[in-house]
C-alpha positions in Angstrom: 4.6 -65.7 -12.6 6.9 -67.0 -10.1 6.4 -66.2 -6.0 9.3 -63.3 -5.8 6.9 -60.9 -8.5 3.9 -61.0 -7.1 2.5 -58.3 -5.4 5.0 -55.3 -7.6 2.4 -53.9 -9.5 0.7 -53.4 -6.1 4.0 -51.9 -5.1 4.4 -49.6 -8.3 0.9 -48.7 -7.9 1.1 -47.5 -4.3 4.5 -45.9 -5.3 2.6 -43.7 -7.9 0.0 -42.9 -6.1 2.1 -41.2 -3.5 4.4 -39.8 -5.9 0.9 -38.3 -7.9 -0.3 -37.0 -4.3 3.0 -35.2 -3.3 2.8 -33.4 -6.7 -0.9 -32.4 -6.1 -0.6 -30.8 -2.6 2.2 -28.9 -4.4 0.4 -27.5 -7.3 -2.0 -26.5 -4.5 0.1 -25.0 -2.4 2.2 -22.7 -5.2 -1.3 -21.6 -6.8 -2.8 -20.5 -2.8 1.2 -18.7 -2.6 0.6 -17.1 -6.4 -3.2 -16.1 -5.4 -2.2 -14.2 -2.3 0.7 -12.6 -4.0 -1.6 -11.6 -6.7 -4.4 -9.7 -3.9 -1.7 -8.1 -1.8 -0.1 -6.1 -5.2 -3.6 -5.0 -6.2 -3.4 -3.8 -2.2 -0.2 -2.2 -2.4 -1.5 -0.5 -5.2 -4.5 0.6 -3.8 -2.2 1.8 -0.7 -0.2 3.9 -3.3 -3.9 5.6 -5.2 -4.8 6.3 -1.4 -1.7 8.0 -0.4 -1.5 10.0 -3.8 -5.4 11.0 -2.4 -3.7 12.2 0.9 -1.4 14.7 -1.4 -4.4 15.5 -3.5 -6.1 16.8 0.0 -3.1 18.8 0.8 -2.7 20.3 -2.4 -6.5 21.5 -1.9 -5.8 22.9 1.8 -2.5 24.8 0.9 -4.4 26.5 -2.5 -7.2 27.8 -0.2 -4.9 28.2 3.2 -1.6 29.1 1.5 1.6 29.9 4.3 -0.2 27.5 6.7 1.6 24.2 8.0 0.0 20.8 9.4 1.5 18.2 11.7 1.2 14.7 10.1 -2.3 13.3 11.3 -5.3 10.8 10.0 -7.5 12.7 7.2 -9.1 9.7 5.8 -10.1 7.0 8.5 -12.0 4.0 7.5 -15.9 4.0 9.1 -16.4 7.4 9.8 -17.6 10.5 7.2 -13.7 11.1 6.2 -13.2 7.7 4.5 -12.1 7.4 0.8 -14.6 5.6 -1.1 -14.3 2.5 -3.8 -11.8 -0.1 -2.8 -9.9 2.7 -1.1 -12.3 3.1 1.7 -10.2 0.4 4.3 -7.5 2.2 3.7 -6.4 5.2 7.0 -4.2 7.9 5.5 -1.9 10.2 7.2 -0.9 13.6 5.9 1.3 16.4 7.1 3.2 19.2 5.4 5.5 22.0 6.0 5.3 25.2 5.0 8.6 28.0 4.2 8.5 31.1 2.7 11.1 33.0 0.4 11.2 36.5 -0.2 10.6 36.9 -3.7 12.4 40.5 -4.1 13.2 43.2 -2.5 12.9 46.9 -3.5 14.2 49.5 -1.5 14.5 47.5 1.3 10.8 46.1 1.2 9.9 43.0 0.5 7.4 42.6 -2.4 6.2 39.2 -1.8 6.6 35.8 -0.2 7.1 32.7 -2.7 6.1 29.2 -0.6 7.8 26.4 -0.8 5.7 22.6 0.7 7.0 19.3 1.6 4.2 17.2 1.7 4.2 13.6 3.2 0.9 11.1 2.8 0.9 7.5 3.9 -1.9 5.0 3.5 -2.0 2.2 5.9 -3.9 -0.9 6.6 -3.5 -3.7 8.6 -1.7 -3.9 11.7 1.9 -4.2 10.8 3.7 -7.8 11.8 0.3 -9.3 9.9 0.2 -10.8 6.6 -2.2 -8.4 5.2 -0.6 -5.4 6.6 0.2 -2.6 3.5 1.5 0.8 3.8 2.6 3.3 1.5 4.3 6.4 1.6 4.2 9.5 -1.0 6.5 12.2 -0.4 5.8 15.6 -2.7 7.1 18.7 -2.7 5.2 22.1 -3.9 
């Protein structure tokens, strides 16, 4: 071994070790990327069963207050006795619908009934919006 190789396995050693750590702190990196991708689906997901509850909730209120309208507002806040339950419970949803009636038929001149007609609109929220975590979904319905 002459003087101008000495010290290149030291070289090539160093060389692969750097090369080996680069390629580490990117595995590491992709798989925290793929893990938080993974949690917010399952939230958006959870957003969309929570706003589908919001439309369940109105279908119940217009069935036992038919011809009656409501101004979007919270029905299921997270912390107090109106939260969903489950893994649904962080989640604040916002319902409001509209209500129109048709005239059915008329006989003689008198109208014999009223046919209603719903647009329903649920969203489920959390997070505060600009935030990595935030979710929100919307469900639109008509009835």
């Amino acid at each position: 071994m002459n003087k101008a190789q000495r010290g290149f396995s030291l070289v090539s050693a160093i060389f692969l070790l750097v090369v080996l750590a680069v390629l580490g702190g990117a595995m590491v990196t992709f798989s925290t990327t793929q893990n938080q991708t993974q949690a917010m689906d399952a939230m958006g997901s959870r957003a969309y069963e929570a706003a589908n509850a919001g439309i369940e909730w109105a279908a119940y209120n217009i069935a036992t207050s038919p011809g009656v309208a409501k101004a979007a507002a919270p029905v299921f806040v997270p912390g107090t006795g109106t939260a969903l339950g489950g893994k649904l419970a962080p989640f604040t949803v916002n319902v409001g619908y509209t209500a129109v009636a048709h005239s059915d038929a008329a006989i003689a001149g008198a109208v014999v009934g009223n046919v209603w007609t719903y647009d329903i609109a649920a969203s489920a929220v959390y997070g505060v919006p600009g935030t990595p975590d935030y979710v929100e979904r919307v469900v639109n319905a008509k009835m």
